[in-house]
ROSE-4610 file (N, C-alpha, C; in Angstrom, 1 decimal, always signed):
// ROSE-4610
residu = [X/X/X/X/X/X/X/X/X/X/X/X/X/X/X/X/X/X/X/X/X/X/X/X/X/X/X/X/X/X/X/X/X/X/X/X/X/X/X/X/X/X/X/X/X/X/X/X/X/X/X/X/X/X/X/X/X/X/X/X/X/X/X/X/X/X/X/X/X/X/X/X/X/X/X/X/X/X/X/X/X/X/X/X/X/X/X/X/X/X/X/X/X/X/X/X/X/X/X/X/X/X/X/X/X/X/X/X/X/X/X/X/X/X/X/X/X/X/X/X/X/X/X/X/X/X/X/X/X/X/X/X/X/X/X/X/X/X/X/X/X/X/X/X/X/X/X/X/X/X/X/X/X/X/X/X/X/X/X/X/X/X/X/X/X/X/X/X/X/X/X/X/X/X/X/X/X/X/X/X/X/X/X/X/X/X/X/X/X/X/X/X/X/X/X/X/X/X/X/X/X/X/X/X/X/X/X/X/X/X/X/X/X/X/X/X/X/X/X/X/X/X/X/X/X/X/X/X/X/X/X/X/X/X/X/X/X/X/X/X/X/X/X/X/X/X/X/X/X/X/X/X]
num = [1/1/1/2/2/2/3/3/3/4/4/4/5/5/5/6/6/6/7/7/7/8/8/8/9/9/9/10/10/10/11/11/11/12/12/12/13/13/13/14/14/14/15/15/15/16/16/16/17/17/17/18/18/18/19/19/19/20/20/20/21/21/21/22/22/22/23/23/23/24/24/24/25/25/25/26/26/26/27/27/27/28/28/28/29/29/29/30/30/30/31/31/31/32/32/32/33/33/33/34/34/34/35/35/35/36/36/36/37/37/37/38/38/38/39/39/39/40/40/40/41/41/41/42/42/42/43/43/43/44/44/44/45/45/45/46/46/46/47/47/47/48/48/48/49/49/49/50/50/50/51/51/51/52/52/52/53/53/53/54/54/54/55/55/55/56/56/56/57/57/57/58/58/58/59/59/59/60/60/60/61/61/61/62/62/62/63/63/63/64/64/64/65/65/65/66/66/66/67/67/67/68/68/68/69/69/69/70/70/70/71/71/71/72/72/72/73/73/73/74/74/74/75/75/75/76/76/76/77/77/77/78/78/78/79/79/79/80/80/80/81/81/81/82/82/82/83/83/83/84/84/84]
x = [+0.8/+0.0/+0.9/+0.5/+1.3/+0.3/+0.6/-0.7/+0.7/+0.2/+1.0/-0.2/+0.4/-0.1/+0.4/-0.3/+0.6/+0.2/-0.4/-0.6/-1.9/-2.4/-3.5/-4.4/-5.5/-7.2/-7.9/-8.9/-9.9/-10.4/-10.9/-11.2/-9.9/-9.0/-7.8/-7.5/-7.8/-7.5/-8.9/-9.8/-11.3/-11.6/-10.9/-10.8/-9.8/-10.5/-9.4/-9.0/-9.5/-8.7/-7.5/-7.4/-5.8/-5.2/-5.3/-4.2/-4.0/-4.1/-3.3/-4.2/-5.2/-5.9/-5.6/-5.3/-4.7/-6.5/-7.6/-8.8/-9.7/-9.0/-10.2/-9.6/-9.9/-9.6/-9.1/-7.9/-7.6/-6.6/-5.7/-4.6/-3.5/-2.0/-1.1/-0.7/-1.6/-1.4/-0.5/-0.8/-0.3/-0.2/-0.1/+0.6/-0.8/-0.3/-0.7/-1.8/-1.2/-1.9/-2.0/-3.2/-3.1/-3.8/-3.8/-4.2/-4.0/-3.3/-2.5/-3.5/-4.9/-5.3/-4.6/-4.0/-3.3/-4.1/-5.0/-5.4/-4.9/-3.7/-3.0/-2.9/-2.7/-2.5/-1.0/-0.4/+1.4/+1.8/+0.9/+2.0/+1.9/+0.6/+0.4/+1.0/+1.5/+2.1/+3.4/+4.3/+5.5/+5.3/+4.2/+4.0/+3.4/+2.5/+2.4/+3.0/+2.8/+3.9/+2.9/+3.2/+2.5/+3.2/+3.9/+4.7/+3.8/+3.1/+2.5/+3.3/+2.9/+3.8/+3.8/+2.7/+3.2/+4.5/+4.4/+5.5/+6.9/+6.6/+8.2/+8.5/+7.8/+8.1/+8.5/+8.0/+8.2/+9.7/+10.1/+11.3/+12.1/+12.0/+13.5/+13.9/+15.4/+15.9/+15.5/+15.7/+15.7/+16.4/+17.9/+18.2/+18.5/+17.6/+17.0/+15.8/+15.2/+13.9/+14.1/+15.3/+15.9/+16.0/+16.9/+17.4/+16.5/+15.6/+14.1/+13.2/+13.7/+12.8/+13.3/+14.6/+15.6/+16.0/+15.8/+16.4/+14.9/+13.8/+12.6/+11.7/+11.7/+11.2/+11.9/+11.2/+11.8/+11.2/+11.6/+11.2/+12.1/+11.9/+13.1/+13.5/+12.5/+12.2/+12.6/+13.4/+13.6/+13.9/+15.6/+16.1/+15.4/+14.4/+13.2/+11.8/+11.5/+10.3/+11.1/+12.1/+12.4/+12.9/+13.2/+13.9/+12.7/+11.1/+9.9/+9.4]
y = [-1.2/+0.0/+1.2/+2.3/+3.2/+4.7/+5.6/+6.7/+8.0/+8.6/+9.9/+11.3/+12.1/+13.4/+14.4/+14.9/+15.5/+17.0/+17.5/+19.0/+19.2/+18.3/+19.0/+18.7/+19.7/+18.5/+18.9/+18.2/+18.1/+19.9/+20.6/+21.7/+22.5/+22.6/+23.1/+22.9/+21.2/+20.9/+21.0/+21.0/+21.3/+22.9/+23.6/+25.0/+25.7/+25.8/+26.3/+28.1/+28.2/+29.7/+29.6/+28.6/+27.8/+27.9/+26.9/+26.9/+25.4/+24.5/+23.1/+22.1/+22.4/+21.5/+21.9/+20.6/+20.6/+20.7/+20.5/+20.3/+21.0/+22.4/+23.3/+25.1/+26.2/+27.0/+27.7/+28.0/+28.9/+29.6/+30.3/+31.2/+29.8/+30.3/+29.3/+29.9/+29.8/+30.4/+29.2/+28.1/+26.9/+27.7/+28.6/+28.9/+28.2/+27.5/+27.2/+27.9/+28.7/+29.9/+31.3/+31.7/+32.7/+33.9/+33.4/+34.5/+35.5/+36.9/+38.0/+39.1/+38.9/+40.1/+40.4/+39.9/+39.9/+39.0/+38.2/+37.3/+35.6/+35.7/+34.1/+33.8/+33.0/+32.4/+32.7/+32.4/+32.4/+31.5/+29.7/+29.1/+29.3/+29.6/+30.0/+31.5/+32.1/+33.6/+33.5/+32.2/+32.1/+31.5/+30.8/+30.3/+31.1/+32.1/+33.1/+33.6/+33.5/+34.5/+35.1/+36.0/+36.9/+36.6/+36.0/+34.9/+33.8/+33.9/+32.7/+32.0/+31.0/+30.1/+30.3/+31.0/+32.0/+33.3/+33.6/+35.0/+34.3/+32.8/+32.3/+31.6/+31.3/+31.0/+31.9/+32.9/+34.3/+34.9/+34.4/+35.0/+34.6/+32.9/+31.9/+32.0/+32.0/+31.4/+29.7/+29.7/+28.4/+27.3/+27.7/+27.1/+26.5/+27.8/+27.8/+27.0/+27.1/+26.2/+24.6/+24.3/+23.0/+22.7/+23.4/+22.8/+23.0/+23.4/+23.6/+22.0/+21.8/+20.3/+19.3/+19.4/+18.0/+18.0/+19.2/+19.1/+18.3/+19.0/+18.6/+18.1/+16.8/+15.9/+15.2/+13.9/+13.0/+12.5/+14.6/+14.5/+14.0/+13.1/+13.1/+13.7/+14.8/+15.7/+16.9/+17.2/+18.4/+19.5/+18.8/+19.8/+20.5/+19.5/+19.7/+20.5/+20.3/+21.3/+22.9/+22.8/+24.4/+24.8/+24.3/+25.3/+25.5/+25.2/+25.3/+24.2]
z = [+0.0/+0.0/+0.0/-0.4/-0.3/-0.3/+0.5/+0.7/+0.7/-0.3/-0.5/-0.6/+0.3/+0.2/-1.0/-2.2/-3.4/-2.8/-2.3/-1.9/-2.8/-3.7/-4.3/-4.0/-4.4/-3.9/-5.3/-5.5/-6.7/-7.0/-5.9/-6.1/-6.8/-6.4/-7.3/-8.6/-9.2/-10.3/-10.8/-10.3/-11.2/-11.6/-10.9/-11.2/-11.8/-13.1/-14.5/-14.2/-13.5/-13.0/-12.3/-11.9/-11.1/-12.0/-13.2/-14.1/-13.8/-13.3/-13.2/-14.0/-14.4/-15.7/-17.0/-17.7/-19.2/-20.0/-19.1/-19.8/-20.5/-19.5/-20.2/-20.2/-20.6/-21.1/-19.9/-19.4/-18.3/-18.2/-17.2/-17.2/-16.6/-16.9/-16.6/-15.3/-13.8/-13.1/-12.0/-11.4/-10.5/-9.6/-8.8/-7.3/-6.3/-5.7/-4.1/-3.1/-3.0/-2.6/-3.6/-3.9/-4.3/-3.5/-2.4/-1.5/-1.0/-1.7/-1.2/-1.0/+0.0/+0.8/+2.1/+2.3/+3.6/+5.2/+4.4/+5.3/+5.6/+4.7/+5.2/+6.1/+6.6/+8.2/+8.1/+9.4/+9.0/+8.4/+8.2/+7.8/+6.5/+5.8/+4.5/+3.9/+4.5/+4.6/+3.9/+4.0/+3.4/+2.0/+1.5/+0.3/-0.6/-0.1/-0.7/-1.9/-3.1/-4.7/-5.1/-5.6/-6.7/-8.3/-8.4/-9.9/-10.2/-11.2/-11.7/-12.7/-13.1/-13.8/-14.9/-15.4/-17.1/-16.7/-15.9/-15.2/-15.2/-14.5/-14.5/-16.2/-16.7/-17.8/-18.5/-18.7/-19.4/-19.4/-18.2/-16.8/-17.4/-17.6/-17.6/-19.2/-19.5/-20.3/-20.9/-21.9/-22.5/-21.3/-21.5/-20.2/-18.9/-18.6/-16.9/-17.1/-17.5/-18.1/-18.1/-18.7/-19.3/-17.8/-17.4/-16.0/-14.6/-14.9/-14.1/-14.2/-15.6/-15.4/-15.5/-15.8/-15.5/-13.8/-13.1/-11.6/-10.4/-11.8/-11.0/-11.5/-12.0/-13.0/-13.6/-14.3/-14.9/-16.3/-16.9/-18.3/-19.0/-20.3/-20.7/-22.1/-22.3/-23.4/-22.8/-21.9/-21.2/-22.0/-22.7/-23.8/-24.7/-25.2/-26.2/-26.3/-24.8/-24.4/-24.0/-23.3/-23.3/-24.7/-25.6/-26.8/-27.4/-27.2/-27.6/-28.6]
């Protein structure tokens, strides 16, 4: 048996204003928390970004990119997806 916690829940991935479903029409947002009224709790206070994941993409070089998904994943199209 094996019981792994991934950080996600269904409400996150069912809501395409997140960004983490490939399903349906939405912004490339993924952050965790997007909660910046200033009402996070503290432990949520440090995970907090205003960088969405179109912002970091936009950011990175080709290369930083490359090495963004070979350091963290086990793509093995890495070279290939960052040169576009």
């Amino acid at each position: 048996n094996l019981l792994a916690d991934l950080g996600l829940s269904s409400m996150q991935i069912d809501d395409n204003e997140r960004g983490f479903t490939y399903k349906r029409e939405g912004p490339l947002d993924m952050r965790m928390n997007t909660n910046t009224n200033g009402t996070s709790t503290l432990s949520e206070s440090a995970a907090v970004s205003s960088e969405t994941a179109y912002d970091l993409l936009c950011r990175l070089k080709p290369k930083q990119f490359e090495s963004m998904l070979q350091e963290n994943s086990d793509e093995i199209y890495a070279t290939e997806i960052a040169q576009g």
